[in-house]
PDB file of N, CA, C and O in Angstrom:
ATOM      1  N   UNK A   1       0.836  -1.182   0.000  1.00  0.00           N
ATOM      2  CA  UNK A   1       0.000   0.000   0.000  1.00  0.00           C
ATOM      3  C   UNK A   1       0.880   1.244   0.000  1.00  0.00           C
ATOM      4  O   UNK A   1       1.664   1.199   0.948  1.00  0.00           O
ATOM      5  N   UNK A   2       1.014   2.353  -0.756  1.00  0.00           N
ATOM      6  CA  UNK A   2       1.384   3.409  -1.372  1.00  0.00           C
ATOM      7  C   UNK A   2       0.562   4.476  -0.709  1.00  0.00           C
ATOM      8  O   UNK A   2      -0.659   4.536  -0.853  1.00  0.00           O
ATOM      9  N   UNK A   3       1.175   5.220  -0.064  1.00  0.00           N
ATOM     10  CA  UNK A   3       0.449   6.657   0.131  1.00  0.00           C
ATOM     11  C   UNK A   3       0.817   7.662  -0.638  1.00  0.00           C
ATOM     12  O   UNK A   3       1.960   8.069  -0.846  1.00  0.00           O
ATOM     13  N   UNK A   4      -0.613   8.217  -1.234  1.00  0.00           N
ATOM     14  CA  UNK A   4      -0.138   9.295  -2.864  1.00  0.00           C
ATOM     15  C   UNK A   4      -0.464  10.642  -2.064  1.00  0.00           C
ATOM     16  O   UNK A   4      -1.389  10.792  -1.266  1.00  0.00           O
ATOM     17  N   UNK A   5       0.394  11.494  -2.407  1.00  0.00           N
ATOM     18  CA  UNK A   5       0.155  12.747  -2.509  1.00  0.00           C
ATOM     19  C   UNK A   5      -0.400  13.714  -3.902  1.00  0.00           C
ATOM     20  O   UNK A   5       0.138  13.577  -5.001  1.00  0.00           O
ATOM     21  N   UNK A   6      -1.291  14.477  -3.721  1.00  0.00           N
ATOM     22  CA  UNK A   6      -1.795  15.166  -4.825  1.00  0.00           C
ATOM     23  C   UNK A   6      -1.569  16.529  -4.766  1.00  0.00           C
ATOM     24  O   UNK A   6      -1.354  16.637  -3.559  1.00  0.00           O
ATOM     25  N   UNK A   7      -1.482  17.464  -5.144  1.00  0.00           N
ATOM     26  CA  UNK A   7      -1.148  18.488  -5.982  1.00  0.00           C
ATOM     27  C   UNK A   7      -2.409  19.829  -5.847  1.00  0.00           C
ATOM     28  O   UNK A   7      -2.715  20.358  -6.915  1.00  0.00           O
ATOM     29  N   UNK A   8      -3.074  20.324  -4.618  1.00  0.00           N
ATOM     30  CA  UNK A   8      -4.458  20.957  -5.374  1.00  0.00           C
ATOM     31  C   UNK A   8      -3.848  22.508  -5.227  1.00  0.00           C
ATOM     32  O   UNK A   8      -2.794  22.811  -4.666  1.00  0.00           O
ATOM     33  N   UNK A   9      -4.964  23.569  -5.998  1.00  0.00           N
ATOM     34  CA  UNK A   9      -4.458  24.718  -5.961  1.00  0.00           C
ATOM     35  C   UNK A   9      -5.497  25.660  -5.110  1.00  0.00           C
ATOM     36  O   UNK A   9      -6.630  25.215  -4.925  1.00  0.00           O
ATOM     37  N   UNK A  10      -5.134  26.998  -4.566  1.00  0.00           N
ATOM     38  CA  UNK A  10      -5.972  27.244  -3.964  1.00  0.00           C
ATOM     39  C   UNK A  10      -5.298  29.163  -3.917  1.00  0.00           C
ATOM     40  O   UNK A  10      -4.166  29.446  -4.309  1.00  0.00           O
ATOM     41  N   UNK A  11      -6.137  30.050  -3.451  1.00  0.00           N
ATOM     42  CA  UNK A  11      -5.368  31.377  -3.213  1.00  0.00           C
ATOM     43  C   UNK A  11      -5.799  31.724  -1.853  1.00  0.00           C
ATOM     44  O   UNK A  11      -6.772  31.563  -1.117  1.00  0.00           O
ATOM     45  N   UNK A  12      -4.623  32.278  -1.848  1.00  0.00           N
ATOM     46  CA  UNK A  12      -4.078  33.227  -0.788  1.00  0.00           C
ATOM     47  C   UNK A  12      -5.534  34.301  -0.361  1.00  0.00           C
ATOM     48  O   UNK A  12      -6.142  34.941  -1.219  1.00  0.00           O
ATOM     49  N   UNK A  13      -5.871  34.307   1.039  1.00  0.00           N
ATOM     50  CA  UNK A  13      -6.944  34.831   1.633  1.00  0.00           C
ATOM     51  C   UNK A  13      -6.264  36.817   1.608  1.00  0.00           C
ATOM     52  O   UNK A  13      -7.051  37.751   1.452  1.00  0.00           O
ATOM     53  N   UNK A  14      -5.356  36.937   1.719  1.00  0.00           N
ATOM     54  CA  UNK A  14      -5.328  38.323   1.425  1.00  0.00           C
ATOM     55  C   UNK A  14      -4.578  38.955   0.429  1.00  0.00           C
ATOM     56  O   UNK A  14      -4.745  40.150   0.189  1.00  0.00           O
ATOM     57  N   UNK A  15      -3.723  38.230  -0.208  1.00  0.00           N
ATOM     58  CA  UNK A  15      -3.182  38.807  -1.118  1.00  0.00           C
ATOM     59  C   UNK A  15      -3.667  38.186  -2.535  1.00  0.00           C
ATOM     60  O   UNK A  15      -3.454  38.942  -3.483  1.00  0.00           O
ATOM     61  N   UNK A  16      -4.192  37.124  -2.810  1.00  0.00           N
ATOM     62  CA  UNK A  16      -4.750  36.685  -3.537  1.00  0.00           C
ATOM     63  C   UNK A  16      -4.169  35.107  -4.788  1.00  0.00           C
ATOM     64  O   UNK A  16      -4.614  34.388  -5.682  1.00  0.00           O
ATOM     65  N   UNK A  17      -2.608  35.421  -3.778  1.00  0.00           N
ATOM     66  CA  UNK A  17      -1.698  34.707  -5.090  1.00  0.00           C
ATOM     67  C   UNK A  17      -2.008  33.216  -4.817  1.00  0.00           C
ATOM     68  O   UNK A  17      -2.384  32.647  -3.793  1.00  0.00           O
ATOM     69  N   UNK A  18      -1.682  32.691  -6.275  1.00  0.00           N
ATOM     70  CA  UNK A  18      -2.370  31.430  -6.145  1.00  0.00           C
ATOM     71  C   UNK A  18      -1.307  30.646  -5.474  1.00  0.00           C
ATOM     72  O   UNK A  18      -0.134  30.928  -5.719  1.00  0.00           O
ATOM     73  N   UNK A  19      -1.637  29.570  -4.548  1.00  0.00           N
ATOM     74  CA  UNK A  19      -0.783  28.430  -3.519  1.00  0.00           C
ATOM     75  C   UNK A  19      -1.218  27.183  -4.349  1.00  0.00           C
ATOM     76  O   UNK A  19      -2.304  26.890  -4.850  1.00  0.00           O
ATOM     77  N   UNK A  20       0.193  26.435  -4.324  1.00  0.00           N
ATOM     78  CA  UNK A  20      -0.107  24.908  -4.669  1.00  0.00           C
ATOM     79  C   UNK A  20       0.121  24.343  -3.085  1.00  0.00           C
ATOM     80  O   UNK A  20       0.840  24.767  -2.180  1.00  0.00           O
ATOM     81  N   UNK A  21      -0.644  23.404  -3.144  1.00  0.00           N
ATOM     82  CA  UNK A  21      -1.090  22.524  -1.731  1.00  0.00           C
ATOM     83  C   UNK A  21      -0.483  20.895  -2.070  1.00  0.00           C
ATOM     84  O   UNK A  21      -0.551  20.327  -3.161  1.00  0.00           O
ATOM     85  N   UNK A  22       0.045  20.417  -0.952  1.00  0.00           N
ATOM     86  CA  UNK A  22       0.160  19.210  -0.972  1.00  0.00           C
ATOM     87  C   UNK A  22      -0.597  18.441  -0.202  1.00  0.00           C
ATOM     88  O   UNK A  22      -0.776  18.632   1.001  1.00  0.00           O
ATOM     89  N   UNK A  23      -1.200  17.294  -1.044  1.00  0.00           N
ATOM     90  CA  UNK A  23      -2.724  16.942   0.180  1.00  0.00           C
ATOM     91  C   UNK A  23      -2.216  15.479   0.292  1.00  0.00           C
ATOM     92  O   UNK A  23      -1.308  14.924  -0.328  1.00  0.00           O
ATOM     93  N   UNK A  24      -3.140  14.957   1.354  1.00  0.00           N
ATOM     94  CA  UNK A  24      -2.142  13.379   1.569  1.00  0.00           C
ATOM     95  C   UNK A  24      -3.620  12.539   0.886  1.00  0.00           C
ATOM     96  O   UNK A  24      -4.783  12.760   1.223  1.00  0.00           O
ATOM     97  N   UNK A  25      -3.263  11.806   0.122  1.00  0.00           N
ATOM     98  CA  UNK A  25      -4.691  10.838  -0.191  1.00  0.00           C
ATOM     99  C   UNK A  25      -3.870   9.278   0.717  1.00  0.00           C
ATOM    100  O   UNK A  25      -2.763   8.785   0.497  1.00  0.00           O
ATOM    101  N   UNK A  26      -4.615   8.981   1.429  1.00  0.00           N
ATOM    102  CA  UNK A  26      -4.584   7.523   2.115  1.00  0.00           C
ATOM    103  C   UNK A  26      -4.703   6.421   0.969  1.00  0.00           C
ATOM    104  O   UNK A  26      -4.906   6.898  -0.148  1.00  0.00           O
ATOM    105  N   UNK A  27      -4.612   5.018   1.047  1.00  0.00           N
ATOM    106  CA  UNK A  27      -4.984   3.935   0.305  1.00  0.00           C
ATOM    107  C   UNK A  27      -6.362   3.931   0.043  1.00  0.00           C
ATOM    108  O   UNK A  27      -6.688   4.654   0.985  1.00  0.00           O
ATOM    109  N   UNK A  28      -7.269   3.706  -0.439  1.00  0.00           N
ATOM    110  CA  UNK A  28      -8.754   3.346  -1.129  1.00  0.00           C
ATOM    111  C   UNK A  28      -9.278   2.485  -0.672  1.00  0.00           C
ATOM    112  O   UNK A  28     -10.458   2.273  -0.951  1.00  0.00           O
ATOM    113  N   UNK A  29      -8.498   1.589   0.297  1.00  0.00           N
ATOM    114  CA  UNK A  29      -8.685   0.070   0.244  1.00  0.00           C
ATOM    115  C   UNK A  29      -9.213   0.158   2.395  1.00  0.00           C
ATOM    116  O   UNK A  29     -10.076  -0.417   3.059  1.00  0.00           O
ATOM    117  N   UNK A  30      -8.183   1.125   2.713  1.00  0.00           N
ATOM    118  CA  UNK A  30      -8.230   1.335   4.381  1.00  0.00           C
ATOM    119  C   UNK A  30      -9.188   1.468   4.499  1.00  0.00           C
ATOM    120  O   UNK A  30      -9.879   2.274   3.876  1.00  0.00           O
ATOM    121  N   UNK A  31      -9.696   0.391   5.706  1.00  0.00           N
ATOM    122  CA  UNK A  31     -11.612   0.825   5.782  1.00  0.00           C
ATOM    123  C   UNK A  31     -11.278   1.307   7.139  1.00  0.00           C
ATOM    124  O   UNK A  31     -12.370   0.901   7.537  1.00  0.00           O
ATOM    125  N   UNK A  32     -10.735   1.824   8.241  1.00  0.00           N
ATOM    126  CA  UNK A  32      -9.991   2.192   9.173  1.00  0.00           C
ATOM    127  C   UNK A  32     -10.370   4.292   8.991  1.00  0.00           C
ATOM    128  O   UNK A  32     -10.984   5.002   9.788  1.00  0.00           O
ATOM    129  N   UNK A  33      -9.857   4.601   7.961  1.00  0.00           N
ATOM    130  CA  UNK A  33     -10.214   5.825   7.473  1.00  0.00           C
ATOM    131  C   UNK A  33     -11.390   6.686   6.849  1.00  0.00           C
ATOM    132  O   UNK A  33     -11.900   6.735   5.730  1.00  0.00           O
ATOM    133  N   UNK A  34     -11.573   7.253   7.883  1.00  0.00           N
ATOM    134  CA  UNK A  34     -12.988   7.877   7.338  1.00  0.00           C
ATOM    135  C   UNK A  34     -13.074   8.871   6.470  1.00  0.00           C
ATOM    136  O   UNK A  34     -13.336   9.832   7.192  1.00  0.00           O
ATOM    137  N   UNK A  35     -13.012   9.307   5.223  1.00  0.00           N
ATOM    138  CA  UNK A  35     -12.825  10.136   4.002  1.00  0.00           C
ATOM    139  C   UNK A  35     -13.859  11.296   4.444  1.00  0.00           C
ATOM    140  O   UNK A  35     -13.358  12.418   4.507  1.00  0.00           O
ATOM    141  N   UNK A  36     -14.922  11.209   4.688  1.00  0.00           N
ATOM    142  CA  UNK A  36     -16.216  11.898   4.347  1.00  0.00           C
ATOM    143  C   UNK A  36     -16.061  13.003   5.990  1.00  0.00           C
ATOM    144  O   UNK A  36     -16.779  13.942   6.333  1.00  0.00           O
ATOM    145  N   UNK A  37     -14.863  12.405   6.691  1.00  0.00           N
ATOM    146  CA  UNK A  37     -14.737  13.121   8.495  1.00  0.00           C
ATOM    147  C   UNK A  37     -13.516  13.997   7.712  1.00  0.00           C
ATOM    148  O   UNK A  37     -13.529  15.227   7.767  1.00  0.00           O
ATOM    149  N   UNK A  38     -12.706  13.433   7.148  1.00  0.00           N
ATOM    150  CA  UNK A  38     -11.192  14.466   6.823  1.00  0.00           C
ATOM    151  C   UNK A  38     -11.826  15.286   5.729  1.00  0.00           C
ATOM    152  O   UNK A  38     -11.683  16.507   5.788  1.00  0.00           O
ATOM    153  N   UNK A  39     -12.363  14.868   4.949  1.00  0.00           N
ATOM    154  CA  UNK A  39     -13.220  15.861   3.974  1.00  0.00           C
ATOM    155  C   UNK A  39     -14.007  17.018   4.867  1.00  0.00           C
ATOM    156  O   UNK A  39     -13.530  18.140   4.699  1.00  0.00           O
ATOM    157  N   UNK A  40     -15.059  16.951   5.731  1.00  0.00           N
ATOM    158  CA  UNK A  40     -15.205  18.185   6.707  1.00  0.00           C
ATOM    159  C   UNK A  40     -14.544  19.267   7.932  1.00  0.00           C
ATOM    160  O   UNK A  40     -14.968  20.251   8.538  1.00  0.00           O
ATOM    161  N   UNK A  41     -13.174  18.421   7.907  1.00  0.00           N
ATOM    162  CA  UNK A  41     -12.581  18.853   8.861  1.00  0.00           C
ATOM    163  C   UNK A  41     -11.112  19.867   8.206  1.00  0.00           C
ATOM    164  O   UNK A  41     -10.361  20.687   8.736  1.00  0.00           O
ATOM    165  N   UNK A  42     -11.226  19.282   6.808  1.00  0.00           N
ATOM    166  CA  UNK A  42      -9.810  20.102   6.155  1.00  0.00           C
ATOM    167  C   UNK A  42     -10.171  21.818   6.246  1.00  0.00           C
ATOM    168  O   UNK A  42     -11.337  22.107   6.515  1.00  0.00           O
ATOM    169  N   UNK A  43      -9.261  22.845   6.042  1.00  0.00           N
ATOM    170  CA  UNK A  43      -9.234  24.166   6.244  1.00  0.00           C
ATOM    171  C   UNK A  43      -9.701  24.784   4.900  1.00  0.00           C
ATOM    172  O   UNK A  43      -9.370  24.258   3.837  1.00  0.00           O
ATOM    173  N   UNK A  44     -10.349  25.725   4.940  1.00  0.00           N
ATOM    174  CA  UNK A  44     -10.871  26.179   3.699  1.00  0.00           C
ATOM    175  C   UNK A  44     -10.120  27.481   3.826  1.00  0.00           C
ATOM    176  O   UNK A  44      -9.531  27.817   2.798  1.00  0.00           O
ATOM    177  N   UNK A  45     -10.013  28.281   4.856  1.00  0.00           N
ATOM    178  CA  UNK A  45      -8.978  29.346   4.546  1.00  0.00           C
ATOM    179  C   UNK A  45      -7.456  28.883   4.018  1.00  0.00           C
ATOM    180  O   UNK A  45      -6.954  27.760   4.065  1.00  0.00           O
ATOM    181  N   UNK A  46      -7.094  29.685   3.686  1.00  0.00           N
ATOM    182  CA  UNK A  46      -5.607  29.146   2.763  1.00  0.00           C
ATOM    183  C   UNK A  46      -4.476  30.927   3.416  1.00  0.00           C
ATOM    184  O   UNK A  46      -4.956  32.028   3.689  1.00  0.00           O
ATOM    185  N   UNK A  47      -3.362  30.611   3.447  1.00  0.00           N
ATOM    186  CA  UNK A  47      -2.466  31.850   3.165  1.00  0.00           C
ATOM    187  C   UNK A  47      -1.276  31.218   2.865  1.00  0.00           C
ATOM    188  O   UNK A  47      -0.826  30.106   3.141  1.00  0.00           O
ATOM    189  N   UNK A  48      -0.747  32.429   2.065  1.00  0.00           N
ATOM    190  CA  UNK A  48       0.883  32.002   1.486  1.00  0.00           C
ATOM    191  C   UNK A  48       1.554  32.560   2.454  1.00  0.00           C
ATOM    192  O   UNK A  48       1.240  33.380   3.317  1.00  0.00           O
ATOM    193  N   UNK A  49       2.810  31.841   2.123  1.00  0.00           N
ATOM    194  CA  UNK A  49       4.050  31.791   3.081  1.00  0.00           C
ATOM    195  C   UNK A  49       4.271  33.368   3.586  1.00  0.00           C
ATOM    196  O   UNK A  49       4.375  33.689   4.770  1.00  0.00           O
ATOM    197  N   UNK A  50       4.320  34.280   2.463  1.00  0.00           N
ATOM    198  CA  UNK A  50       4.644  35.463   2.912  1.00  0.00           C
ATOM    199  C   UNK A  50       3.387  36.390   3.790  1.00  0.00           C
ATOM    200  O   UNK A  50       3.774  37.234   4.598  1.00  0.00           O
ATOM    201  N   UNK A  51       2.184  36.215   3.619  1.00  0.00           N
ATOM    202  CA  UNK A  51       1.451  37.075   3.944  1.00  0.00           C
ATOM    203  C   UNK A  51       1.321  36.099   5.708  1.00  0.00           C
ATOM    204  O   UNK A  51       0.898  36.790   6.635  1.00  0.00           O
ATOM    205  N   UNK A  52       1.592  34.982   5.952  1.00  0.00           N
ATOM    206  CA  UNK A  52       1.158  34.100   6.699  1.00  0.00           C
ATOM    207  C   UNK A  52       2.477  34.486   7.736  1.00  0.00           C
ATOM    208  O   UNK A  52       2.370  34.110   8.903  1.00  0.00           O
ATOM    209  N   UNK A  53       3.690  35.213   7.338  1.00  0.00           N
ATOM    210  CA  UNK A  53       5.056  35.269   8.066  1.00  0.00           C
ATOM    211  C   UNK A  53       4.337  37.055   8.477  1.00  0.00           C
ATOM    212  O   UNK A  53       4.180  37.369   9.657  1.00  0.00           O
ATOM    213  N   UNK A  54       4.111  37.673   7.756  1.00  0.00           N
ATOM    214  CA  UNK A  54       3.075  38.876   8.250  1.00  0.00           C
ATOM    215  C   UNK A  54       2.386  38.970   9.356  1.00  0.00           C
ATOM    216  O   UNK A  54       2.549  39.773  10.274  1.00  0.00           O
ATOM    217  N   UNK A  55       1.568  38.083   9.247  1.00  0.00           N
ATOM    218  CA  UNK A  55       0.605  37.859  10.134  1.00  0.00           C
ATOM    219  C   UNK A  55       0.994  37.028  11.682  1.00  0.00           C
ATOM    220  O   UNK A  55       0.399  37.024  12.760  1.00  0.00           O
ATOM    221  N   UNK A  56       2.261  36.356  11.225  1.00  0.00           N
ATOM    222  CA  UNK A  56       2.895  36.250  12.648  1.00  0.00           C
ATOM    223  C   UNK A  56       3.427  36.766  13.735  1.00  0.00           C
ATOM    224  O   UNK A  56       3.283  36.543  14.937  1.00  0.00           O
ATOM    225  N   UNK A  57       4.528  38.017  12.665  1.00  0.00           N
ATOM    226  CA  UNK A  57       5.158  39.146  13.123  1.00  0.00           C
ATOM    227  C   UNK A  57       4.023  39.994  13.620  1.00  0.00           C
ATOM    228  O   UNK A  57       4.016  40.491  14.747  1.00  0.00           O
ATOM    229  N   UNK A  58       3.357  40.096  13.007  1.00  0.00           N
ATOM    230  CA  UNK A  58       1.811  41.363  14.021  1.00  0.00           C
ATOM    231  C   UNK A  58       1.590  40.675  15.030  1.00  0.00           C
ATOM    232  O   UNK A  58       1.776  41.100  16.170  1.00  0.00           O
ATOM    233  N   UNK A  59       1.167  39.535  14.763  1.00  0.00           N
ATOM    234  CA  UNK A  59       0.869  38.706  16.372  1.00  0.00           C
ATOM    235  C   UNK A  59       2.003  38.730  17.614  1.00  0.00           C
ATOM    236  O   UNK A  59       1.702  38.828  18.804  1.00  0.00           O
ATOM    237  N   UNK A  60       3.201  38.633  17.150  1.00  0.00           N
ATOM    238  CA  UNK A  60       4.016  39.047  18.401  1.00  0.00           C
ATOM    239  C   UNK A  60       4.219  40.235  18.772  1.00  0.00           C
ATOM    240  O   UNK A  60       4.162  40.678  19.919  1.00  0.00           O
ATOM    241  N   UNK A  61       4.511  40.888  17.612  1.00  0.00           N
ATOM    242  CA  UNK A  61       4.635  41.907  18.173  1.00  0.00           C
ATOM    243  C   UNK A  61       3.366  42.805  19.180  1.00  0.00           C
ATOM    244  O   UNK A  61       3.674  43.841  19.770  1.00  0.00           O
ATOM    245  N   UNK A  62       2.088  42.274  19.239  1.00  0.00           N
ATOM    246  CA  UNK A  62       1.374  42.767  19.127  1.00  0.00           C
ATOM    247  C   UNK A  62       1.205  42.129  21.050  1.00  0.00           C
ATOM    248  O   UNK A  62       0.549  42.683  21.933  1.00  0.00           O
ATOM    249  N   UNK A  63       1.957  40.978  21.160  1.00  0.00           N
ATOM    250  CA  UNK A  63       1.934  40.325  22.242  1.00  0.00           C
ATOM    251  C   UNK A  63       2.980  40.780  23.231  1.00  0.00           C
ATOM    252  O   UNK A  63       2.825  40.707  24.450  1.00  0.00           O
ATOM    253  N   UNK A  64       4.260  41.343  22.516  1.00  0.00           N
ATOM    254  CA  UNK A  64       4.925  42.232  23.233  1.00  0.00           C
ATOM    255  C   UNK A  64       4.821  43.270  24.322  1.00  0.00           C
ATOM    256  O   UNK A  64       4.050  44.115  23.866  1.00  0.00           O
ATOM    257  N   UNK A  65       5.195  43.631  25.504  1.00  0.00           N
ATOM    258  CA  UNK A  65       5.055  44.772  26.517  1.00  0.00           C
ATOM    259  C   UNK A  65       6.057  45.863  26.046  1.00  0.00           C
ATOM    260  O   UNK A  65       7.287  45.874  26.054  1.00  0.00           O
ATOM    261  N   UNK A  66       4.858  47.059  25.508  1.00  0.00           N
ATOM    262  CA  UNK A  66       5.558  48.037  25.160  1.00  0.00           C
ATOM    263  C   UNK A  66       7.079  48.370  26.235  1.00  0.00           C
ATOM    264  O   UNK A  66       6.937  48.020  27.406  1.00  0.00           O
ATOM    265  N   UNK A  67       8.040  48.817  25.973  1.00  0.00           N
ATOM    266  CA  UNK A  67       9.080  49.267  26.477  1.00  0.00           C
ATOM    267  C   UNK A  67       8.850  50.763  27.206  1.00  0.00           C
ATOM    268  O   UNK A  67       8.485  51.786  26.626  1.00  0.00           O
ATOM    269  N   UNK A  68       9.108  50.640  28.383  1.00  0.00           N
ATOM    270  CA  UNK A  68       9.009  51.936  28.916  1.00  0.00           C
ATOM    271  C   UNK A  68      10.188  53.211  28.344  1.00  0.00           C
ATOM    272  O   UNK A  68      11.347  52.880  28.093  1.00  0.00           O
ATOM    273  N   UNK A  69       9.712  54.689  28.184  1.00  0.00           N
ATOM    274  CA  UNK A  69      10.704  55.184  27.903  1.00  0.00           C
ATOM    275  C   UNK A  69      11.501  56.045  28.934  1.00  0.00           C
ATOM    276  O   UNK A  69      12.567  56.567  28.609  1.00  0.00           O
TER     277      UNK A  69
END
């Protein structure tokens, strides 16, 4: 049994650019795996690397204690 990876495309929630995704497809055969549970549970928002490294840096910084002057 072979686990395939597929290829899907999807864009970027604020900047718009298109992301290729790597998705895991399981065997066909595993009755162990419930398709129709990972099918409702996958993320429908998407962000690319850069806008997603953005959005990190705001978050700390944002978590930071201003510096007294």
């Amino acid at each position: 049994m072979r686990e395939m990876e597929t290829l899907a495309t999807g864009r970027c929630i604020v900047c718009g650019r298109l992301i290729e995704i790597e998705e895991f497809s399981p065997p066909e055969d595993d009755d162990y795996y419930d398709y129709e549970e990972e099918k409702a549970r996958q993320k429908k928002i998407l962000f690319c690397q850069i806008c997603e490294a953005k959005l990190r840096r705001e978050a700390d910084e944002a978590q930071k204690n201003p510096k007294p002057m």
